[in-house]
Structure formats: structure tokens, C-alpha cells
PyMOL CGO cylinders between C-alpha atoms (Angstrom):
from pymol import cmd
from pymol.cgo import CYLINDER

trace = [
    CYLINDER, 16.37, 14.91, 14.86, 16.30, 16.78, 18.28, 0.3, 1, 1, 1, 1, 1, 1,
    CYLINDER, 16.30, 16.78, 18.28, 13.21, 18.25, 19.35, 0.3, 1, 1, 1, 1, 1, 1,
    CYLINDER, 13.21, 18.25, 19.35, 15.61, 21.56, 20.09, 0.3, 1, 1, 1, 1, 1, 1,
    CYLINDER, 15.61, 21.56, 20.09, 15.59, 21.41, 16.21, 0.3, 1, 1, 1, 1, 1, 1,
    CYLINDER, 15.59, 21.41, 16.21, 12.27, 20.43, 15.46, 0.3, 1, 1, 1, 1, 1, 1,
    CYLINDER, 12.27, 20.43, 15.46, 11.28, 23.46, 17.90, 0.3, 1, 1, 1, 1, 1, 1,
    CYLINDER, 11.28, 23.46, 17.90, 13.57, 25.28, 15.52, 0.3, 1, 1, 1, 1, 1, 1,
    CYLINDER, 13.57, 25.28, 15.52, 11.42, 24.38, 12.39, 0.3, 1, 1, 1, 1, 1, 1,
    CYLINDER, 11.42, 24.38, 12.39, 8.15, 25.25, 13.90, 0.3, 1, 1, 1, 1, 1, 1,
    CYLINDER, 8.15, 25.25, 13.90, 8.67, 29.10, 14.18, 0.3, 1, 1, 1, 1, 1, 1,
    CYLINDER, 8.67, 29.10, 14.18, 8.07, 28.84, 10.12, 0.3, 1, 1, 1, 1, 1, 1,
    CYLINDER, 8.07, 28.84, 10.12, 4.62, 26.89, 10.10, 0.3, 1, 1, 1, 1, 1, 1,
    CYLINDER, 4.62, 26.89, 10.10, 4.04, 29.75, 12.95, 0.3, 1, 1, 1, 1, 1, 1,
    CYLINDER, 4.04, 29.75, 12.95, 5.09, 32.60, 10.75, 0.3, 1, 1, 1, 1, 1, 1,
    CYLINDER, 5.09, 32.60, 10.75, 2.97, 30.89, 7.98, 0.3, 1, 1, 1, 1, 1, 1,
    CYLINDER, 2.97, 30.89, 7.98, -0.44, 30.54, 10.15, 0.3, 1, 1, 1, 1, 1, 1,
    CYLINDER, -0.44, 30.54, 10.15, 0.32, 34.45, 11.14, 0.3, 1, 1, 1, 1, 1, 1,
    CYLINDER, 0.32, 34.45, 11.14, 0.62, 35.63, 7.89, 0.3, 1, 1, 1, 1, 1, 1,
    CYLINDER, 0.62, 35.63, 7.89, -2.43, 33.15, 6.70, 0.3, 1, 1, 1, 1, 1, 1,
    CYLINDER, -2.43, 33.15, 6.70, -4.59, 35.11, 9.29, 0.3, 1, 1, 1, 1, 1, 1,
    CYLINDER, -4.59, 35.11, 9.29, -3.82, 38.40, 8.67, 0.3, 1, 1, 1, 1, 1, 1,
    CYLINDER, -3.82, 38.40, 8.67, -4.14, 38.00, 4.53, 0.3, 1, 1, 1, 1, 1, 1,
    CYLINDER, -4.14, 38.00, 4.53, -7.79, 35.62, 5.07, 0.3, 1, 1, 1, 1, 1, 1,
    CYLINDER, -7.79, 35.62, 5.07, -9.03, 36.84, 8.29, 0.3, 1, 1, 1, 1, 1, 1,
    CYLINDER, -9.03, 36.84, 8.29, -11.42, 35.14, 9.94, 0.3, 1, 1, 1, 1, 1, 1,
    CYLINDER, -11.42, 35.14, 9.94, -12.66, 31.36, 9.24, 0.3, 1, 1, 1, 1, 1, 1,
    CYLINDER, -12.66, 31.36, 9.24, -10.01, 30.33, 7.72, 0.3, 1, 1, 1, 1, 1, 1,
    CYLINDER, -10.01, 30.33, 7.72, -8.50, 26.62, 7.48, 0.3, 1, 1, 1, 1, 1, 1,
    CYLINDER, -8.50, 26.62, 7.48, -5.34, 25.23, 7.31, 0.3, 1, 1, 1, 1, 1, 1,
    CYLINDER, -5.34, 25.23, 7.31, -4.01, 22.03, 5.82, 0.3, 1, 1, 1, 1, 1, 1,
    CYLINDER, -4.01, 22.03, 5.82, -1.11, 20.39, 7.26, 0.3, 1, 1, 1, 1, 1, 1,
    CYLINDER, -1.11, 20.39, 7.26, 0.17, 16.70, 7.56, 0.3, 1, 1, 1, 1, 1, 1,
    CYLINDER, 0.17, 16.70, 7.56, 1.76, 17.47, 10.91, 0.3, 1, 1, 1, 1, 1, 1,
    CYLINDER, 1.76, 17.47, 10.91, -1.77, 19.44, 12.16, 0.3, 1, 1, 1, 1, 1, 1,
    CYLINDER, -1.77, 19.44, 12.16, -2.34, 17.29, 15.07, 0.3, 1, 1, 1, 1, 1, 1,
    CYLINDER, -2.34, 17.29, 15.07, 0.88, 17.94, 16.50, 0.3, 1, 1, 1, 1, 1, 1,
    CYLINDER, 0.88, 17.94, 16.50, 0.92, 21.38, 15.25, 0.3, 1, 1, 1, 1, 1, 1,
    CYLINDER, 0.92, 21.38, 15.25, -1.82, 22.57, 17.16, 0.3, 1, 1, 1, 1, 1, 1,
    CYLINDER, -1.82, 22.57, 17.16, -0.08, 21.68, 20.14, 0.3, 1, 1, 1, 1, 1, 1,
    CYLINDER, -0.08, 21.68, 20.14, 2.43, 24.15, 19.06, 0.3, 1, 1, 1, 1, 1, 1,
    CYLINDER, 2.43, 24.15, 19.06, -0.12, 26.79, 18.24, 0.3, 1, 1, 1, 1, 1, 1,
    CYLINDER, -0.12, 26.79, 18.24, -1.70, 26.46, 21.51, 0.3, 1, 1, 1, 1, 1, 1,
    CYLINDER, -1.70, 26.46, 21.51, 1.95, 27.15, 23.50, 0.3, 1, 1, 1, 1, 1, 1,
    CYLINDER, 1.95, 27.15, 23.50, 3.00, 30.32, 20.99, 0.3, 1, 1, 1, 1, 1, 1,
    CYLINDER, 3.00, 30.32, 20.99, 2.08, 33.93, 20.81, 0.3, 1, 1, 1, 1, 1, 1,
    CYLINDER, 2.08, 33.93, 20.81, -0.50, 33.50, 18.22, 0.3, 1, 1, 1, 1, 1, 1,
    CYLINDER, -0.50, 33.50, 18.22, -2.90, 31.21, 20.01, 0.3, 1, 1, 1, 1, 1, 1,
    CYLINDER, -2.90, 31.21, 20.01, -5.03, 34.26, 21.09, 0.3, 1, 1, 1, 1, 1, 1,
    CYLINDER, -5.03, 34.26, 21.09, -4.93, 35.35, 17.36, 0.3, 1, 1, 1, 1, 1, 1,
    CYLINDER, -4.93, 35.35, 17.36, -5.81, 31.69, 16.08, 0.3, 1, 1, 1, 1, 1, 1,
    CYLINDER, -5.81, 31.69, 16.08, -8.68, 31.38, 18.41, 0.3, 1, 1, 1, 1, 1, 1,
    CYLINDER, -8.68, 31.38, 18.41, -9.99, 35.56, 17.63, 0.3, 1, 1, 1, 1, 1, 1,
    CYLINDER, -9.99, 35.56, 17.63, -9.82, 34.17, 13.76, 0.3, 1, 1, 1, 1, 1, 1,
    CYLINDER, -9.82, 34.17, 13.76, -11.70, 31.23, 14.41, 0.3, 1, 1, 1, 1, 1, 1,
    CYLINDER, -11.70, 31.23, 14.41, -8.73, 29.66, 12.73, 0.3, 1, 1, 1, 1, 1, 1,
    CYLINDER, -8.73, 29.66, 12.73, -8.97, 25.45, 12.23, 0.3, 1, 1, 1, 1, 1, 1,
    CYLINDER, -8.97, 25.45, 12.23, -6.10, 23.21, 11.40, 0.3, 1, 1, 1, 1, 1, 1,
    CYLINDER, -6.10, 23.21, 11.40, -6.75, 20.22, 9.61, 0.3, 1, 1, 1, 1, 1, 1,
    CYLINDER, -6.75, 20.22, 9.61, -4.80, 17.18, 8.52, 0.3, 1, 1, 1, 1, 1, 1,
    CYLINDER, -4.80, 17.18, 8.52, -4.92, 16.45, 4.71, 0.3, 1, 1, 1, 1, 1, 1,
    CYLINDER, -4.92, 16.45, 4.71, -7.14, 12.90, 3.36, 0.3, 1, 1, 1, 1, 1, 1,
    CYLINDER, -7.14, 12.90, 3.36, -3.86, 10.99, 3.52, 0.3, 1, 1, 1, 1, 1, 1,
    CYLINDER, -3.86, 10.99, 3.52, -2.00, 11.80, 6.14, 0.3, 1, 1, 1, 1, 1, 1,
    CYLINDER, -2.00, 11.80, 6.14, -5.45, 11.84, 8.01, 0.3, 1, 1, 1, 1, 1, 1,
    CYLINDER, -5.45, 11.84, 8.01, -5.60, 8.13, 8.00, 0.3, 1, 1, 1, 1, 1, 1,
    CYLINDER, -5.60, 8.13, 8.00, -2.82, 7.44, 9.94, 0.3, 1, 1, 1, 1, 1, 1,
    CYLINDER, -2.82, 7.44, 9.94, -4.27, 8.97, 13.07, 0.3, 1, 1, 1, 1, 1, 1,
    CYLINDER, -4.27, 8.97, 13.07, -6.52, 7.82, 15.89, 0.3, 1, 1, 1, 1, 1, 1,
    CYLINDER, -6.52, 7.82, 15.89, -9.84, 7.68, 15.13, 0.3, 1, 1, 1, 1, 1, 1,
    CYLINDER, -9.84, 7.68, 15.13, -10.93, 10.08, 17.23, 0.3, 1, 1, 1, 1, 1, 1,
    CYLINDER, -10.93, 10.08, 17.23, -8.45, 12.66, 15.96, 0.3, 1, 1, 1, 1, 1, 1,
    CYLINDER, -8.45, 12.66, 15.96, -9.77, 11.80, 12.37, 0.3, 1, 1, 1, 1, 1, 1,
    CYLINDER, -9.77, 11.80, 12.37, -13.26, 12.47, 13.31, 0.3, 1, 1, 1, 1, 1, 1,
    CYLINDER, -13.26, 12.47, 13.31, -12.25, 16.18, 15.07, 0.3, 1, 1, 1, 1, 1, 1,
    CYLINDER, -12.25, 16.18, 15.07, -9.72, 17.25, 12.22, 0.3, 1, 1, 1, 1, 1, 1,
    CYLINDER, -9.72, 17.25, 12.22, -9.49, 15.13, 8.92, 0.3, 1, 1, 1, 1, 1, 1,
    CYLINDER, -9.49, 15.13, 8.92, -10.71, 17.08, 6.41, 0.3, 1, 1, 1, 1, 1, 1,
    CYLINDER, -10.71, 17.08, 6.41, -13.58, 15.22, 5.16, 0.3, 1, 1, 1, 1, 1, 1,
    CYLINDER, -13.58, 15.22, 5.16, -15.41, 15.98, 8.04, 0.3, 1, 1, 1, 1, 1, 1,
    CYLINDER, -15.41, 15.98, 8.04, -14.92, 19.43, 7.62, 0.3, 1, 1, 1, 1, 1, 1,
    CYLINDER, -14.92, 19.43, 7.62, -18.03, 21.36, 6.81, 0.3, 1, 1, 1, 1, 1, 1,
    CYLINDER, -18.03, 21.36, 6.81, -17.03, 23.71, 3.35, 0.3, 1, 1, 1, 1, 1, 1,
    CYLINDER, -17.03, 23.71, 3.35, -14.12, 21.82, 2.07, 0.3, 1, 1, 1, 1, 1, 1,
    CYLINDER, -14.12, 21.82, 2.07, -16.88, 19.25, -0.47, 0.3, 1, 1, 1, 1, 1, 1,
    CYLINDER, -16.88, 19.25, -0.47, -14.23, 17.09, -2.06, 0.3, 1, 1, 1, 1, 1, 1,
    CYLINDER, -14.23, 17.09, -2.06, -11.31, 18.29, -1.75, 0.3, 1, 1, 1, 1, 1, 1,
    CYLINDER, -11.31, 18.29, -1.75, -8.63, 16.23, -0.33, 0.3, 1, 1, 1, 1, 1, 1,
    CYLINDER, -8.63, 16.23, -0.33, -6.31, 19.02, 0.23, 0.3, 1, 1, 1, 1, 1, 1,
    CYLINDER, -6.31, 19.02, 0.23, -2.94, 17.21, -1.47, 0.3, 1, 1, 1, 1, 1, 1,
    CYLINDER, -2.94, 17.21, -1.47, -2.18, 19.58, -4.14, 0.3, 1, 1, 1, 1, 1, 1,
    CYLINDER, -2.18, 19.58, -4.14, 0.87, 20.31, -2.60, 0.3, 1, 1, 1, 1, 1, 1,
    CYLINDER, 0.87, 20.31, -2.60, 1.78, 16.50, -2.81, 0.3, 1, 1, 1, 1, 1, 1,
    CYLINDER, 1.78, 16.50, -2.81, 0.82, 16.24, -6.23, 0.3, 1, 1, 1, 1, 1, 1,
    CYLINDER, 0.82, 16.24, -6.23, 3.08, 19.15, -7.39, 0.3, 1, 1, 1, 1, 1, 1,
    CYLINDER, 3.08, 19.15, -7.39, 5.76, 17.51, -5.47, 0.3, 1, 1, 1, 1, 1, 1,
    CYLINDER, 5.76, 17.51, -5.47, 5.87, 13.85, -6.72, 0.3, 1, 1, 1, 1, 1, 1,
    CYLINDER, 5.87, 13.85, -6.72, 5.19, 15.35, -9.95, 0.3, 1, 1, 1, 1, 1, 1,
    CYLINDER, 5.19, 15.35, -9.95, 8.32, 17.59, -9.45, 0.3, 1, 1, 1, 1, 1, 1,
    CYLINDER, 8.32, 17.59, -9.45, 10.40, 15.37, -8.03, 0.3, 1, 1, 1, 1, 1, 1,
    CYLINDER, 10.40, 15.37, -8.03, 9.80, 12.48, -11.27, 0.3, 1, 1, 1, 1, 1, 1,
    CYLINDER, 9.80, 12.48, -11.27, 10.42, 15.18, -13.59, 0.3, 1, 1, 1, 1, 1, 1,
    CYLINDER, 10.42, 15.18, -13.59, 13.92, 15.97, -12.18, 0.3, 1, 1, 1, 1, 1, 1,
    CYLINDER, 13.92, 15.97, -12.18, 14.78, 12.34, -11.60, 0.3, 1, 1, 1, 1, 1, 1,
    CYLINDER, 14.78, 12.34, -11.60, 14.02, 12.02, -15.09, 0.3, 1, 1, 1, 1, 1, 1,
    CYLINDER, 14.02, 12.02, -15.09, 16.28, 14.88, -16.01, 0.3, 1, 1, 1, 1, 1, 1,
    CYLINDER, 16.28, 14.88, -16.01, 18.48, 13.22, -13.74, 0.3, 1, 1, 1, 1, 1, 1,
    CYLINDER, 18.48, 13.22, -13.74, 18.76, 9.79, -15.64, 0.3, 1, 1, 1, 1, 1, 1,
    CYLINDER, 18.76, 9.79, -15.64, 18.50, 11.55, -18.54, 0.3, 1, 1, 1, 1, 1, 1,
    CYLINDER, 18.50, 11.55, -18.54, 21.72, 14.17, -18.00, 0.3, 1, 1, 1, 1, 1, 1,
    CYLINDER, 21.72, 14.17, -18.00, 23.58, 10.46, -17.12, 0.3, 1, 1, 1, 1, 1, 1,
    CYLINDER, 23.58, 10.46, -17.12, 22.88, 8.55, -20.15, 0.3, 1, 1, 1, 1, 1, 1,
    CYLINDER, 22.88, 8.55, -20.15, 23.42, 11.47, -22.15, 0.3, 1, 1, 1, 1, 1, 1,
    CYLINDER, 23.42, 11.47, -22.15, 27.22, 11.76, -20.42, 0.3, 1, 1, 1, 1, 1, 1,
    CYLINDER, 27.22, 11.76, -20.42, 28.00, 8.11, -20.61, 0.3, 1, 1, 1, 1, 1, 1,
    CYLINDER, 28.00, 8.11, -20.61, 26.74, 7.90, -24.76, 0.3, 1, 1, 1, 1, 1, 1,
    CYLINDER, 26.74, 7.90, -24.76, 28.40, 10.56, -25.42, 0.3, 1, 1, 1, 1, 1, 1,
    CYLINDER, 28.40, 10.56, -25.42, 31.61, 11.66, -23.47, 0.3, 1, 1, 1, 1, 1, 1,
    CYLINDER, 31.61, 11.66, -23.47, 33.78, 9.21, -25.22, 0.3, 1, 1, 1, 1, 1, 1,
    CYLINDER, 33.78, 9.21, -25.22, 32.56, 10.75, -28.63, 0.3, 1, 1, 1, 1, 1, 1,
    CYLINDER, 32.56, 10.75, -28.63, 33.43, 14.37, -26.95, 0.3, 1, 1, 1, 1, 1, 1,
    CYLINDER, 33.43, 14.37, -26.95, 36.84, 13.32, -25.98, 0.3, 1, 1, 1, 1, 1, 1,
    CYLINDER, 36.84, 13.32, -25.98, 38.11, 11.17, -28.97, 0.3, 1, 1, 1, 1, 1, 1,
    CYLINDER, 38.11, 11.17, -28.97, 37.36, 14.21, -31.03, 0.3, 1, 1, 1, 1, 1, 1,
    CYLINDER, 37.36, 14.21, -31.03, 38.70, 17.00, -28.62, 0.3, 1, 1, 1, 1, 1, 1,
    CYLINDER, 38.70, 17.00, -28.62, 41.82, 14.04, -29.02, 0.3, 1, 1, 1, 1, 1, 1,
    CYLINDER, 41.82, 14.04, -29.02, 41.71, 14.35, -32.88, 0.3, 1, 1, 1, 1, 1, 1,
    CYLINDER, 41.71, 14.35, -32.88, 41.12, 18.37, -32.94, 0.3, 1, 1, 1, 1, 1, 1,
    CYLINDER, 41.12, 18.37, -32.94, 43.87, 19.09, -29.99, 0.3, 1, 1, 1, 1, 1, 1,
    CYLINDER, 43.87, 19.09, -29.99, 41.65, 21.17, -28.03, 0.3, 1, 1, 1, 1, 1, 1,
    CYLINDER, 41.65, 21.17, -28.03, 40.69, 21.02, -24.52, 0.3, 1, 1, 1, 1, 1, 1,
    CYLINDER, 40.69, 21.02, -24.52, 38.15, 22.31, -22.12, 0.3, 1, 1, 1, 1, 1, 1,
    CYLINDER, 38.15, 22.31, -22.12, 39.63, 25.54, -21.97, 0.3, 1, 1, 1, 1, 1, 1,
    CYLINDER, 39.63, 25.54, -21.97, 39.01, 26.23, -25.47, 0.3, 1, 1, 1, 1, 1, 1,
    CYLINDER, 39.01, 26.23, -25.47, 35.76, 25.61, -24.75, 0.3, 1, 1, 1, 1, 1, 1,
    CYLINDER, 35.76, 25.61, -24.75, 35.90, 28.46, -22.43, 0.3, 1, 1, 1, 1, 1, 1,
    CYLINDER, 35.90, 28.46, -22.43, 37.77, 30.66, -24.25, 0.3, 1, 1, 1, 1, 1, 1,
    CYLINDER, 37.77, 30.66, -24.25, 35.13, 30.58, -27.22, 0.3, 1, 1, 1, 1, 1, 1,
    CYLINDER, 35.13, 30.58, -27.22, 32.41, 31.46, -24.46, 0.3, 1, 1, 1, 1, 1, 1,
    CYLINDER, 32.41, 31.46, -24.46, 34.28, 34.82, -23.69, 0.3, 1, 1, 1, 1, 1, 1,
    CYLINDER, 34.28, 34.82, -23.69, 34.84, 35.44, -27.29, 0.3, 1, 1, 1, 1, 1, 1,
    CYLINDER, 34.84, 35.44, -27.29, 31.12, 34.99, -28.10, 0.3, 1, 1, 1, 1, 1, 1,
    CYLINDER, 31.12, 34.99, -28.10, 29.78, 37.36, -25.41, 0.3, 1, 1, 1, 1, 1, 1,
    CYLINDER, 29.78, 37.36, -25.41, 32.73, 40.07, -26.33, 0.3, 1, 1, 1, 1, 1, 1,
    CYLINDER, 32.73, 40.07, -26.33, 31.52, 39.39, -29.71, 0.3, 1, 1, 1, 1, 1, 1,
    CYLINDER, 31.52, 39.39, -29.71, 27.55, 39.34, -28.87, 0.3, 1, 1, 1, 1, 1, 1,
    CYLINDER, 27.55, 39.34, -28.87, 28.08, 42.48, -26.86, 0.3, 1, 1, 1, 1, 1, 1,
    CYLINDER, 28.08, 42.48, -26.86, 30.02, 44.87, -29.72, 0.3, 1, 1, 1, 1, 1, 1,
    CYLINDER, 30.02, 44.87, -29.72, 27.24, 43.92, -31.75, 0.3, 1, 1, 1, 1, 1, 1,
    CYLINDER, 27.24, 43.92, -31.75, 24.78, 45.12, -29.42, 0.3, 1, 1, 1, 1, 1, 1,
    CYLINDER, 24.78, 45.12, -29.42, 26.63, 48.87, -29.49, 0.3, 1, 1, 1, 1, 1, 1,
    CYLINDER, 26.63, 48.87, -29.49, 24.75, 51.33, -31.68, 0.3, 1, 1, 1, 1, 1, 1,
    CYLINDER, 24.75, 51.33, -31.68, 27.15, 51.73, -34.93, 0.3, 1, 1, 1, 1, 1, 1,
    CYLINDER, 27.15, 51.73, -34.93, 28.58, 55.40, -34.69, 0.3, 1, 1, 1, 1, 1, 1,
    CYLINDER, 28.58, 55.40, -34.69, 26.57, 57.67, -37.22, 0.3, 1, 1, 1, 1, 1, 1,
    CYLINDER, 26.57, 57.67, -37.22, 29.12, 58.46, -40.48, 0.3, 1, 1, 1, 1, 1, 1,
    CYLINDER, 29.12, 58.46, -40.48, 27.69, 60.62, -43.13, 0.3, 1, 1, 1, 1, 1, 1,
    CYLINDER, 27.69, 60.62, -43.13, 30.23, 59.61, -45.47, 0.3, 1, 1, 1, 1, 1, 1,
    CYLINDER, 30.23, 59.61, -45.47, 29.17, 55.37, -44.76, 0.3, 1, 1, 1, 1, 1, 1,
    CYLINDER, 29.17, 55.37, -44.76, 25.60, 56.53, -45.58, 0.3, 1, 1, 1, 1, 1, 1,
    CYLINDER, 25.60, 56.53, -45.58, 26.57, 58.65, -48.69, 0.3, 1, 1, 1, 1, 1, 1,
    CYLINDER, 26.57, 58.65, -48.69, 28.86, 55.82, -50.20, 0.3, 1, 1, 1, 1, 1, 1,
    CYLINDER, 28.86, 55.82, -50.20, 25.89, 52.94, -49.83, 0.3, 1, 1, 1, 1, 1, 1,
    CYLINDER, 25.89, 52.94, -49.83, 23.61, 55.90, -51.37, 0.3, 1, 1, 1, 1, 1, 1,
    CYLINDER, 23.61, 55.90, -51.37, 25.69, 56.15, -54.36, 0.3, 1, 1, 1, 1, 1, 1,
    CYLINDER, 25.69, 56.15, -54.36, 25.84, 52.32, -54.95, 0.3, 1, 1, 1, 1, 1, 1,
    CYLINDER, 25.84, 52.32, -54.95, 22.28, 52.39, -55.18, 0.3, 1, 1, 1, 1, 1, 1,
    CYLINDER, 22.28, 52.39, -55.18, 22.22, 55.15, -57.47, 0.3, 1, 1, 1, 1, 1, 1,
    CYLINDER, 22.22, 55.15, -57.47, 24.72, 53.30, -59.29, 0.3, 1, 1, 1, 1, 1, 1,
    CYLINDER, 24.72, 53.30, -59.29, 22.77, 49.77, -59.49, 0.3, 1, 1, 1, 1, 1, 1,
    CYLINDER, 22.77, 49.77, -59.49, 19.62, 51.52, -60.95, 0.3, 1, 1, 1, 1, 1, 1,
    CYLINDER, 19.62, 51.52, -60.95, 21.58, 53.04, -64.29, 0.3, 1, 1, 1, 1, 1, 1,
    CYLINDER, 21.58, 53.04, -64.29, 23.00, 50.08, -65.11, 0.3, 1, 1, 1, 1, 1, 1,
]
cmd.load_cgo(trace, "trace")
């Protein structure tokens, strides 16, 4: 990747640290697994001044904190940040290996599902003559159908009357 695009994606960890300080004002910290080279980047944009006014820190998350010099890992990791007690700062990471099994998952799931059971689908759309336009065609017919039903019935006096006096009708016999 060129560091004229890299440069590109940095305006939007800028725009986040911005909006960070202006929503939790001063003393705030930041997690980020790019922190060390990040606050090189805060340091040559328009928000340094605001950063340092905050009293702003940027710190590197337990993992991605390991891979670092020591030295940088005794300045920024966050376990040697006063206030953070345990926490190792990797929700986000969590979320996103969770997320990402769940949709591989799906994934697998959507192509075992298509190989078990497309031959099924077609040897009967084969048997029935019908093809995936049908299938589309019963779609439209469904919502045309859905949506009349959704229409209030126009009030007749006369409909009301004649259900009226079948009910009559039922109780004498």
C-alpha cells in the first residue's frame, strides 16, 4: 500500500481522536494497535494542540503491545497505564473474530445447504415445469395480494345488515 494511501486512511483515526475529545474532554485514552505510529501522525496534524490541551494519551492494546520495543511498551502498553486495572483493551477484537466465525459459518453453511439441495430444487422444478421466474412471479402476486389485504374494507351497511340477520337467524333455529 502507498504511504499516499495510508496518509489517506489516517484523516479517519484523526476525525475519530477529534470527536473522542470533544464528547470525553479531558484525560481521556485511546486504544489503538497502530498507536505508536499514530502518534506520529497526531503530532504533524491540526489537532496536536487539542490532544496535548486534553491531556489526551494513546495507547497500544495488550496484544498488539507485545510486538513493540521494549521501551515503547513501557511508555504506552496499556498495562502500564495508571486507571485502566485489567483491562486489555481487545473488545473490539473479540467482537470481530467472533463476527467474522459466525459469518464463515453462515458461509459454509449457505454452501452445503446449495449443494444438498439444488439437485432436489431442480429435478422437481423439472417434474412441475416451472422455472425461476415463477418463482418471481408468485413474489409479486403475494405482496399485491398482502397489500389489498392491508386496505381498510369499504364500510357497506347492507354487508353488515345481511351478517346481522344470519345471526338472528342461527339463534331461532
Amino acid at each position: 500500500m502507498s504511504l499516499i494511501r495510508l496518509a489517506s486512511f489516517a484523516k479517519y483515526a484523526l476525525t475519530l481522536a477529534n470527536k473522542l475529545i470533544d464528547v470525553y474532554r479531558a484525560n481521556g485514552l485511546t486504544s489503538y494497535d497502530i498507536g505508536c505510529s499514530f502518534l506520529k501522525t497526531i503530532a504533524a496534524s491540526s489537532v496536536t494542540d487539542k490532544v496535548k490541551k486534553a491531556n489526551h494519551c494513546f495507547v497500544i492494546n495488550a496484544f498488539h503491545g507485545h510486538a513493540h520495543n521494549h521501551c515503547y511498551q513501557l511508555q504506552y502498553h496499556m498495562l502500564y497505564q495508571k486507571g485502566l486495572g485489567i483491562e486489555d483493551l481487545e473488545t473490539y477484537e473479540y467482537c470481530y473474530q467472533e463476527l467474522s466465525q459466525f459469518l464463515y459459518n453462515n458461509y459454509k453453511q449457505a454452501l452445503h445447504l446449495i449443494d444438498e439441495l439444488m439437485p432436489a430444487v431442480e429435478e422437481l422444478k423439472q417434474q412441475l415445469d416451472l422455472s425461476d421466474a415463477d418463482f418471481e412471479q408468485w413474489n409479486i402476486e403475494e405482496l399485491q395480494y398482502l397489500e389489498a389485504l392491508a386496505a381498510e374494507p369499504e364500510y357497506d351497511p347492507k354487508k353488515i345488515t345481511y351478517v346481522k340477520v344470519l345471526q338472528s337467524l342461527a339463534k331461532t333455529e
